[in-house]
N, C-alpha and C positions, 0 to 999 in steps of 0.2 A: 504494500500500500504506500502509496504518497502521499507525503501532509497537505495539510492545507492548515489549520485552524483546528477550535476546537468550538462546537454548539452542538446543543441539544436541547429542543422539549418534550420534555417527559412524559409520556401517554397515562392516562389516570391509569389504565394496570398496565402491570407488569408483563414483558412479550419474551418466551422464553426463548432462546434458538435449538436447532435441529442438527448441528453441525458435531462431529468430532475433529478434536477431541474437546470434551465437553468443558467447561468451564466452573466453577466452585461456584453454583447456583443457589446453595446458601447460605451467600455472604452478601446477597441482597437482598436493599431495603424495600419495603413495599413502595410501588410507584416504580420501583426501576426495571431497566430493559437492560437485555440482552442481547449484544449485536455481533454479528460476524464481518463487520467492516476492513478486519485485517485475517480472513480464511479463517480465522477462528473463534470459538465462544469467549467472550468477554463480557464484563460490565459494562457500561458506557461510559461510565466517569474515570473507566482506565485505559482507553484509547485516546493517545495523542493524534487526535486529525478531528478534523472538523466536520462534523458527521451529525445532523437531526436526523432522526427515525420515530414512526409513527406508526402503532399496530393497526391492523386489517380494521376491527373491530372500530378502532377509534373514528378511523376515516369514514367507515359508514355512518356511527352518530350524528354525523354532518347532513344528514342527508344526501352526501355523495355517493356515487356509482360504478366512477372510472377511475383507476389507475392515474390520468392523468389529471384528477382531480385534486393531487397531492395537490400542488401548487396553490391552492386557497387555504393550503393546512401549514405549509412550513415556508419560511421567508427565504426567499430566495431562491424561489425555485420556482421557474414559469416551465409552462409548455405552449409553442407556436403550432399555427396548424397550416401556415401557409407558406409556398417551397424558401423564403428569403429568411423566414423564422422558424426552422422546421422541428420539430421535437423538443426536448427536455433542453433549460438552462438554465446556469448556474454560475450563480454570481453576475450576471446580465451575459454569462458567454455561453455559445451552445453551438448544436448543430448547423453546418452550411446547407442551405437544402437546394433546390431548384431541380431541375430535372436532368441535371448530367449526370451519365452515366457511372460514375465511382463517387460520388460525395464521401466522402469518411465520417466518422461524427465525433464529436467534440467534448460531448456528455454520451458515456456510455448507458449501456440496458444490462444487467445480470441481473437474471431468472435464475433461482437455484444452482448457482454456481457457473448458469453457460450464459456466454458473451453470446447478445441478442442484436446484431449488426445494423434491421430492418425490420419494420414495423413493428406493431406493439401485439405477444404471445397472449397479455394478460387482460382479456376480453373484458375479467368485471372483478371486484372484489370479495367475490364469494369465498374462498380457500388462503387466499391470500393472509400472512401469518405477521408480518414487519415487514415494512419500505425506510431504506436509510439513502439519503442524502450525503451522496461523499462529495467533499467542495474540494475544490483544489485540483491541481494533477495526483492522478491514483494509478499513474501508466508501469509502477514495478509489480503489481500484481496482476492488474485486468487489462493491461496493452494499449496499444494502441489508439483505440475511440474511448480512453479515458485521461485525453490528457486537461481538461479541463474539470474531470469531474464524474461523479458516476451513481445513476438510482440502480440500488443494489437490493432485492427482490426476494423475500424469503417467505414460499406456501406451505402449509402445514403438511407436515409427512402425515403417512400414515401411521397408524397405533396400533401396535402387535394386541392382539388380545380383546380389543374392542369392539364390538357394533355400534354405534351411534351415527346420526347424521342430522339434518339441520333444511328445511324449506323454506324461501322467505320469497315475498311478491309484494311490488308497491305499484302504486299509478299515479300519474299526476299529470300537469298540465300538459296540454300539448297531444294529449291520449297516450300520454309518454306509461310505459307499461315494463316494469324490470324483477326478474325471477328467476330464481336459481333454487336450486335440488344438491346437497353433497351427502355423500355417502362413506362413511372409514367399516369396512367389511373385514373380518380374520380369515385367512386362507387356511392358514394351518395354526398350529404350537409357534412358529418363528418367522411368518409372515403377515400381510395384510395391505389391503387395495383400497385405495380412497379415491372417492368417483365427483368430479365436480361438473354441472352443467349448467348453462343460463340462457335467456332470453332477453332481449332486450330491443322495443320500440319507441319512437317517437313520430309525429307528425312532422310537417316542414312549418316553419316560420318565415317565410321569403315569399312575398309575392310576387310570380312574372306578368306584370297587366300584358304586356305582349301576348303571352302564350296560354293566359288565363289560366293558370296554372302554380299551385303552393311549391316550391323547391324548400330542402336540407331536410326531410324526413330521412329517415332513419332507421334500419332493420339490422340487430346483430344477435347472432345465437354462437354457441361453441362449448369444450367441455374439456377435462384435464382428466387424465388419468394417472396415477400412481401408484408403484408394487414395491414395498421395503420388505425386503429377505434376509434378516441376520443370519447366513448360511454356517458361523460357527460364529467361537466368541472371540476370534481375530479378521473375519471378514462379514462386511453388509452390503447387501447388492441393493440400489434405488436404481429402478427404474423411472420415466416419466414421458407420457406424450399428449400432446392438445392439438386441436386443431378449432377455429374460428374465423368465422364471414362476417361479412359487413356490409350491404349495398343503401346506394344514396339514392334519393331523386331526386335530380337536379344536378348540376357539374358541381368539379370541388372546386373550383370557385365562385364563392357565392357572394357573388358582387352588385353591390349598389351604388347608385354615382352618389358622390360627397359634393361633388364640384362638376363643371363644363365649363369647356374652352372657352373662349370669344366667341360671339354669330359676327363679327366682322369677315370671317371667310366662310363666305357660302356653303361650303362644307361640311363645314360643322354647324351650322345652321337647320342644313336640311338633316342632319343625320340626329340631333337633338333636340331642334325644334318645337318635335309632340310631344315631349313631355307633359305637358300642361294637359293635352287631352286625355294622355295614360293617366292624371292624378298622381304624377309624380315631381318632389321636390326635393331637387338635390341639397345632400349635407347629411350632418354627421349620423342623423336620426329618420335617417331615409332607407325605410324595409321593404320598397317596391323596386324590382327591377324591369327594363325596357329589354333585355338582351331577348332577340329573337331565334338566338341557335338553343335547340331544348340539350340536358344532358343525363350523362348516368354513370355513377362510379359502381366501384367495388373491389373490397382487396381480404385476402383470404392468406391465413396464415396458418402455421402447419408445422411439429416438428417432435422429435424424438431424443434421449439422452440418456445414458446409464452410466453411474458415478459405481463404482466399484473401492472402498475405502477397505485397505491390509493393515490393521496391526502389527507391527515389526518392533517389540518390546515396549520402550515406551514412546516411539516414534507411529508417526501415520502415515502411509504412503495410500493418496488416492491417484485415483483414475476416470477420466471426465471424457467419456466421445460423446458428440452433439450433431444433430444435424439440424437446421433450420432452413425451412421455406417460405415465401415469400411471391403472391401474383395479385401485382399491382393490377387489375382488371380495365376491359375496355373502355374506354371513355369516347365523350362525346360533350366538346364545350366549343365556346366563340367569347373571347372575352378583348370586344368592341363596347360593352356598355352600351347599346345602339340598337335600336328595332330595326336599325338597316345592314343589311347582312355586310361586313368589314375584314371580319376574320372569322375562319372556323377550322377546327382540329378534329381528327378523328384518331385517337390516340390506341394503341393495339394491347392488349394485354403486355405485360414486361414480367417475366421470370427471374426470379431473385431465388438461390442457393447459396448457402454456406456448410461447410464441415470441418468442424474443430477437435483439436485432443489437446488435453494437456493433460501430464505428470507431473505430481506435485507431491514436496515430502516436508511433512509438517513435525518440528520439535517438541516434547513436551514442556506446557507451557510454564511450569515452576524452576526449570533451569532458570542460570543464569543469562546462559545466548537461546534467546527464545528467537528461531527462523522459519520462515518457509521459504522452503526452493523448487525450483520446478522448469520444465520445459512447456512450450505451448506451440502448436501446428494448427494455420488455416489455410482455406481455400472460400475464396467469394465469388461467385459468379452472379451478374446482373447481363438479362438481355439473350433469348434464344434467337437460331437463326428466323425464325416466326414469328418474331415481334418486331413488328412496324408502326411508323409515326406517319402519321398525313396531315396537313396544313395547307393552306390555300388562304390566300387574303384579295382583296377587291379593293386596289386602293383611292378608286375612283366612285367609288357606289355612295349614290344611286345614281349620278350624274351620266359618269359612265361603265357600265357593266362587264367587266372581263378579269380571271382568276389570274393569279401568279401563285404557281407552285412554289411555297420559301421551303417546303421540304425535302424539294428536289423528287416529287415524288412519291413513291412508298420507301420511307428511311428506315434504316436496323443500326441500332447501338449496341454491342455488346462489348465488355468488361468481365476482365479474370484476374485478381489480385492474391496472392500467395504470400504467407509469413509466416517466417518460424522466431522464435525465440525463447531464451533464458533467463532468468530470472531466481534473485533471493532479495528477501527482504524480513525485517527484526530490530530487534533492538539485545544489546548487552547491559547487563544489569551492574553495574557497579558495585552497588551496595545496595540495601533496603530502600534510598531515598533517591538514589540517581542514576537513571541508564541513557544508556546512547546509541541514538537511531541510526537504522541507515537501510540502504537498499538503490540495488541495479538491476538495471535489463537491457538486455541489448536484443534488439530484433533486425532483421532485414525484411524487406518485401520487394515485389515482384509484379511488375503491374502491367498489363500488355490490355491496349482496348482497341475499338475497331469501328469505321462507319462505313457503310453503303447505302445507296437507293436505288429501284428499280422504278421503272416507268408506271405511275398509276394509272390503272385501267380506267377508273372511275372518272379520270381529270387525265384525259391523253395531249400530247402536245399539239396545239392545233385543232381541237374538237370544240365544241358549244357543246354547255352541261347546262341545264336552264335558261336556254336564251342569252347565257354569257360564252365569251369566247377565251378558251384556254390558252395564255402566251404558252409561246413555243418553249421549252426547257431541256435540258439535259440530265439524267439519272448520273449520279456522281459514283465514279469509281472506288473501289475499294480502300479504305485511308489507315492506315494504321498507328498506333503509336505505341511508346513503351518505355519504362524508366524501372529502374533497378538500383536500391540503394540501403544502407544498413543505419542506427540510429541509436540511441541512447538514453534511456530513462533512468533518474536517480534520485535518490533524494540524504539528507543526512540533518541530524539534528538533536535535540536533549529534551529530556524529561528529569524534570523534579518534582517528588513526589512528596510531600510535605507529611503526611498520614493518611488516613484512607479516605478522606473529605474533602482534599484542597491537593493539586498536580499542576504546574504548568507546563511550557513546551514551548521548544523555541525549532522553528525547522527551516533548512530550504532547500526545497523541490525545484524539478527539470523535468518538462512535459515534453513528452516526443509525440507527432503523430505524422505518418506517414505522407511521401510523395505519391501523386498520382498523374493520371493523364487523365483527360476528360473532354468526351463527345456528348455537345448538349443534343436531348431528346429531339429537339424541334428541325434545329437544322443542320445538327453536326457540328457546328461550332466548336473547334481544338481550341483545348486553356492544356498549359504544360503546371502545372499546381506543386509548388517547391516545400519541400520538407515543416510543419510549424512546431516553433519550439517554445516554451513558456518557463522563464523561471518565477519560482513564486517561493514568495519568504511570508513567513507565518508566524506570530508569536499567539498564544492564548493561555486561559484559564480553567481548570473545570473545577468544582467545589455545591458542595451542600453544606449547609446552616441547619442550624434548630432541629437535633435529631434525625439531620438529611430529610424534611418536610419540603425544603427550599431547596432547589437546584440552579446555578448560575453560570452557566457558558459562556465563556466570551473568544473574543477574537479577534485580532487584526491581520490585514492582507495585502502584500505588494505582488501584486503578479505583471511580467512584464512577457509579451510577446512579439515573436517575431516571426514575420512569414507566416500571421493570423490568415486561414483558410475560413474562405468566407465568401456570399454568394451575391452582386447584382445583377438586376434589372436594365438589360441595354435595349426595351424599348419593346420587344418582341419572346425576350426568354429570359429565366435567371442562369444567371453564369457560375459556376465555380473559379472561384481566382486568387489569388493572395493580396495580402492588404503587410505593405512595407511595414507600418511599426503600431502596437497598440498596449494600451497599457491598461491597467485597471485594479483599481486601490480601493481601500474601505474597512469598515468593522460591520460585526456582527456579535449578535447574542441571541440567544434562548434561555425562558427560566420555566419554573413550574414551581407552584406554592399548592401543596397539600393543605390545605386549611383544616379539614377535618376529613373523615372516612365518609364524610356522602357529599363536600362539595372541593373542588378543587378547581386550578387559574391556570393556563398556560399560556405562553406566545414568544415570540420573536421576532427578530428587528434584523435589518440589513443593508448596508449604506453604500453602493457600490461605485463609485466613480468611472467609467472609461471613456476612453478617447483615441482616438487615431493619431499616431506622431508620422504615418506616415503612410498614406494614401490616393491613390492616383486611381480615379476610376470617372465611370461613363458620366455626364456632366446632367444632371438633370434637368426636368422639363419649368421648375422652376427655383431659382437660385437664390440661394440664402443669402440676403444681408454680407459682406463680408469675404464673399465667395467669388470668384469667375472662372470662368472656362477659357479654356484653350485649346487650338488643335495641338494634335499628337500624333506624327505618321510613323509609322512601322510598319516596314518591309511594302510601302508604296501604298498602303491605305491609313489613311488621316480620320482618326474620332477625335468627336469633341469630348472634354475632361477636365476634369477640376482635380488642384487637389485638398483632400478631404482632410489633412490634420485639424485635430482641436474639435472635429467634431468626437461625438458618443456612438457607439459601437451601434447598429439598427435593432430595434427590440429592446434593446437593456434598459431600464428603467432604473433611476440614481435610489430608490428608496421603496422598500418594500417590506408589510409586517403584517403578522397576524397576533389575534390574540381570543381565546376561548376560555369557556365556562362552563364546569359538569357537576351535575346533582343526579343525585339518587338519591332516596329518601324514603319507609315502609311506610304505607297507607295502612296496612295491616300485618299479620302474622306473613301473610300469601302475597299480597299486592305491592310491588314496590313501583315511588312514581320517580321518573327520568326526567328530565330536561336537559340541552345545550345549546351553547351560541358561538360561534364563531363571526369573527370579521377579518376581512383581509385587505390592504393597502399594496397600491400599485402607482407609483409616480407616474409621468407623464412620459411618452417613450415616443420615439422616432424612426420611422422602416424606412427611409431614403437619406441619406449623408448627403448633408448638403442640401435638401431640397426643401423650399420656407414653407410647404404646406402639408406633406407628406407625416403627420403626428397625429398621436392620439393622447388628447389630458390625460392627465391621471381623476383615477374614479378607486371605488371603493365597493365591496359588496356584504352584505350579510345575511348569514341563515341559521336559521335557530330547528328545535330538535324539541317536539317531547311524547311521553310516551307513558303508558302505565303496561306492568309484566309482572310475570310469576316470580317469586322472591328467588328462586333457585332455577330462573335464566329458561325456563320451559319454553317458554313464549310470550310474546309479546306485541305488543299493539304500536302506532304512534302517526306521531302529525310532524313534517317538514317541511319546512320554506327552504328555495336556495335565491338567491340575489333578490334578497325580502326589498327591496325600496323599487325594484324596474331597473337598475344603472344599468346604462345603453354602453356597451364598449366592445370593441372589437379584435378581430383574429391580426387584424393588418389595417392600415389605412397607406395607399402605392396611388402611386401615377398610372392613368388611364391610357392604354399603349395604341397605336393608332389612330392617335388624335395631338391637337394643336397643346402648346403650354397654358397649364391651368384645370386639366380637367384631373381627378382625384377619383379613385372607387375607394369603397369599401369592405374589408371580406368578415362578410356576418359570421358567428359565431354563436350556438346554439347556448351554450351559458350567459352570454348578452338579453337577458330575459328572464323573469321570474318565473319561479316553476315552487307549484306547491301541490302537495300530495299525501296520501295517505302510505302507512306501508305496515305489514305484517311478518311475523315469523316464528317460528315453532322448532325448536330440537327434541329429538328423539333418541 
């Protein structure tokens, strides 16, 4: 593991872990958790890194559903849903997204031990046991797509010996409708299989006046499987496999204008004009869209893993093979903003595989040199020879009608990236009060991608498709690229441990995350994407007061990168690219106050500063105060560009914190009554560098919780609000692409909406 800091808030119970080798679990206080943030069981208050974790359980008293719901529970931690903001981030830094071919990610995913590359395994929170927040680079243990940071995922095993299980079903607004079934089954004397499955709808909240039609409904189902075999008492066999769908209606992007260009060019005149007849008015609080191309996602996820863990005295040596899938589904969008047809995409299913191993040998943990070491082997594959891109734009419409293939056709991306590496990482114990950290990994990777197009049938060169005539084009020949190169993750640092209530820690980490090539989806677009590396120095505190009732995290953080990978918007596609120099500073905290055994306080706080010291990219449509463009010619073609120091990294927002409230309380001998509240702050954040319109304020949301149940957890009834006040806020606010300076969408976001509902549940 690599440091970062130290925080946490403390979940009102106690979340045990599933990991060997197990950790001296009673030497904690009520309220505390147990995390495998460094491969193995620990306390929290004895991990030097900076790490919030939140049990399964807790995150549903919110009212919440999803996985990526974390983010309204722990500070510092958003998830993007749109390609420029895409996944989990931390500390305002996260994944590059956009649609090229190799993106790597920034904040990793670990499911039960395996590195989860693409898309999200964990459908709903039904099984789900503890989610921890590793801030910092974490790249000596979990590689590569963690050098920024990593949510680290832990589902209840199965329980040898047991029958129980658990049915719960809620509804709420929107005919939004969420259900799950799990099952823990005995196989034998020294096995047993835990069965998770869900369901999950909602309605759309978008209206197309155009196509008279609701878009962003919602359909997901999927289920986990689990087989734990103590086959003796120096080996345990876990098995695990899930698979889960998802399909939308409507495109994933689900955009509404903010803004329009000028009508001084006819153009844009006739192409936005009707508004006003559609009953539409642009800005920030505009849920009607004009887009006349209809759309439809869907992506399906899929995988297998068996961890094999050897006793070898008082050492562990496991064994981790994984395979994960991943089919980004058909699409079909136009994102002109416009009832007049501009641009439209017919995007082809994309195939996503990975297969991983690692070996790994873990010390026992009351030594002195407490390590783990280990080896790790992948393989990524994005893009069969059968997945193809089409795209067509009209840039005369309605004036005058005729298509340009910008795809070249029917386009194919694929991507193979290959890495192996080693790694240890630990700490030496000096004495009772003082050890000293450390930890490397070196990996190489292997990155070869490819583009072609063949001649669309649908849009031939020279043919009329609708009374429009097809410019003539050419199918581009086979492109390849490739890069190969080796890299270094480390970290070193000290712990002082005062007594068993108060530690601090001073560290600094080196984030590696690999080189790639990258062919954008749309039109092939080569970026050659250079190695990023991040050093981050970290000092903090962990400690409990008053009987450890009171728990207090803190932390400060200098992370400084280079060769930050990172994705814009040149008008038509997101790009993968690197951004010369970024920095990003701040503190952080977590506390929790047990006040008494039926009410208790938690929250956290997160001040994150960044900026670009060094930034050269596409020049936007409107320019900040302070800013200019310039051309820029390479290799005989000239973009306009600015450059972007001083500005704040896109999505990061400088301040973000939550803070909640939990009661239980007996109505009688049987009847216990519940209540909670949560609130969560998010500063005002920015998705175009440089551009003076492209922002969203900050807003705030909250949801309360309550409930009456059987005193011994049988079941239970309740009532929940989520974003109790309406705050209107969004996935993204971007520049409107095939059109004049000044027009703005917006991409809705189904949590931008209050949702309240009813929900039940019953164990057996």
């Amino acid at each position: 593991m690599l440091a970062g800091a130290a925080s946490i808030a403390l979940a009102a119970n106690t979340v045990y872990a599933a990991e060997a080798p197990a950790a001296p679990a009673a030497d904690t206080a009520p309220g505390e958790i147990v995390v495998t943030a460094q491969r193995r069981a620990e306390r929290l208050q004895d991990v030097p890194l900076a790490v919030s974790a939140i049990g399964g359980e807790q995150m549903a008293k919110g009212g919440f559903q999803k996985l990526t719901d974390l983010q309204y529970q722990v500070s510092g931690v958003q998830f993007g849903s749109s390609p420029n903001d895409s996944g989990f981030r931390l500390r305002g830094v996260g994944t590059a997204g956009g649609f090229a071919s190799s993106s790597e990610q920034n904040v990793g995913t670990v499911v039960d031990n395996v590195v989860i590359p693409f898309g999200n395994p964990v459908g709903a929170l039904g099984d789900i046991e503890r989610v921890e927040a590793l801030k910092g680079p974490q790249g000596t243990q979990f590689g590569k797509n963690a050098s920024s940071g990593v949510i680290n995922i832990t589902t209840a095993r199965p329980k040898i010996g047991q029958f129980f299980g658990k049915a719960n079903i809620s509804y709420g607004s929107l005919n939004e409708v969420n259900a799950g079934l799990s099952l823990n089954v005995p196989v034998s004397a020294n096995s047993a299989l835990a069965m998770y499955g869900f369901y999950r709808r909602n309605d759309g909240f978008l209206w197309n006046a155009t196509l008279n039609k609701m878009w962003g409904g919602e359909t997901s189902f999927g289920g986990r499987a689990k087989f734990l075999w103590d086959a003796s008492d120096d080996v345990t066999v876990f098995i695990a496999g899930d698979y889960s769908r998802t399909t939308g209606v409507g495109p994933g992007q689900l955009w509404t204008l903010n803004a329009v260009p000028s009508f001084a060019n006819p153009l844009m005149a006739a192409r936005f004009g009707n508004l006003t007849s559609l009953g539409i008015t642009p800005g920030f609080n505009n849920t009607t869209s004009a887009e006349n191309t209809d759309g439809f996602t869907s992506q399906t996820n899929y995988g297998a893993s068996v961890e094999i863990g050897k006793k070898l005295g008082d050492y562990t040596l496991t064994s981790i093979t994984a395979y994960r899938g991943y089919i980004q589904g058909a699409q079909n969008f136009g994102i002109d903003g416009s009832s007049v047809t501009v641009f439209q995409a017919q995007q082809g299913s994309v195939h996503n595989a990975f297969l991983s191993q690692e070996l790994r040998l873990s010390s026992p943990s009351d030594g002195r040199f407490v390590y783990t070491t280990g080896v790790y082997a992948s393989r990524r594959k994005t893009g069969n020879p059968g997945d193809v891109n089409r795209a067509q734009l009209m840039p005369a419409n309605p004036f005058s009608a005729f298509y340009v293939n910008i795809s070249g056709g029917q386009s194919n991306t694929q991507t193979r990236s290959d890495s192996i590496a080693a790694f240890i990482d630990g700490k030496f114990k000096v004495n009772d009060h003082i050890a000293v950290l450390g930890g490397f990994r070196y990996q190489y990777d292997w990155v070869d991608a490819s583009f072609m197009s063949t001649i669309d049938p649908a849009y031939a060169p020279g043919s009329v498709v609708n009374g429009a005539f097809v410019v003539p084009y050419a199918a581009s020949p086979l492109l390849t690229g490739s890069t190969k190169k080796g890299g270094w993750a480390g970290k070193a640092g000290l712990e002082y441990k005062v007594d068993r209530d108060l530690m601090f820690f001073a560290t600094v980490a080196r984030g590696y995350l690999g080189p790639t090539v990258s062919f954008s989806g749309l039109t092939g677009t080569r970026t050659n994407v250079n190695p990023q590396t991040v050093r981050d120095i970290a000092f903090g505190v962990k400690s409990q007061l008053f009987n450890r009732a009171v728990t207090f995290n803190a932390n400060v953080f200098f992370d400084k990168y280079t060769n930050l990978q990172t994705s814009v918007f040149n008008g038509t596609e997101f790009l993968t690219e690197n951004a010369g120099g970024f920095e990003a500073k701040g503190f952080e905290f977590d506390a929790s106050w047990r006040v008494s055994k039926a009410f208790s306080l938690r929250g956290g706080f997160t001040y994150s500063d960044t900026k670009f010291t060094d930034y050269v990219t596409a020049c936007p449509n409107v320019v900040k105060a302070g800013y200019s463009c310039y051309n820029l010619t390479v290799n005989g073609s000239t973009t306009s560009v600015v450059q972007a120091a001083g500005e704040p990294l896109s999505g990061a927002p400088k301040i973000s914190f939550t803070l909640s409230a939990d009661t239980r309380v007996p109505l009688n001998d049987r009847v216990m009554f519940d209540a909670s509240a949560n609130v969560y702050y998010r500063s005002r954040v920015q998705y175009d560098v440089a551009n003076a319109i492209s922002y969203q304020p900050g807003y705030y949301t909250i949801g309360l919780n309550t409930g009456i149940g059987d005193a011994e957890g049988k079941w239970h009834l309740g009532l929940f609000v989520r974003n109790l006040l309406d705050r209107r806020f969004h996935a993204s606010v971007i520049g409107l692409p095939f059109a004049d300076a000044g027009g703005e969408v917006n991409w809705l976001t189904r949590e931008g909406r209050r949702t309240i509902g009813v929900s039940a549940e019953m164990k057996f």
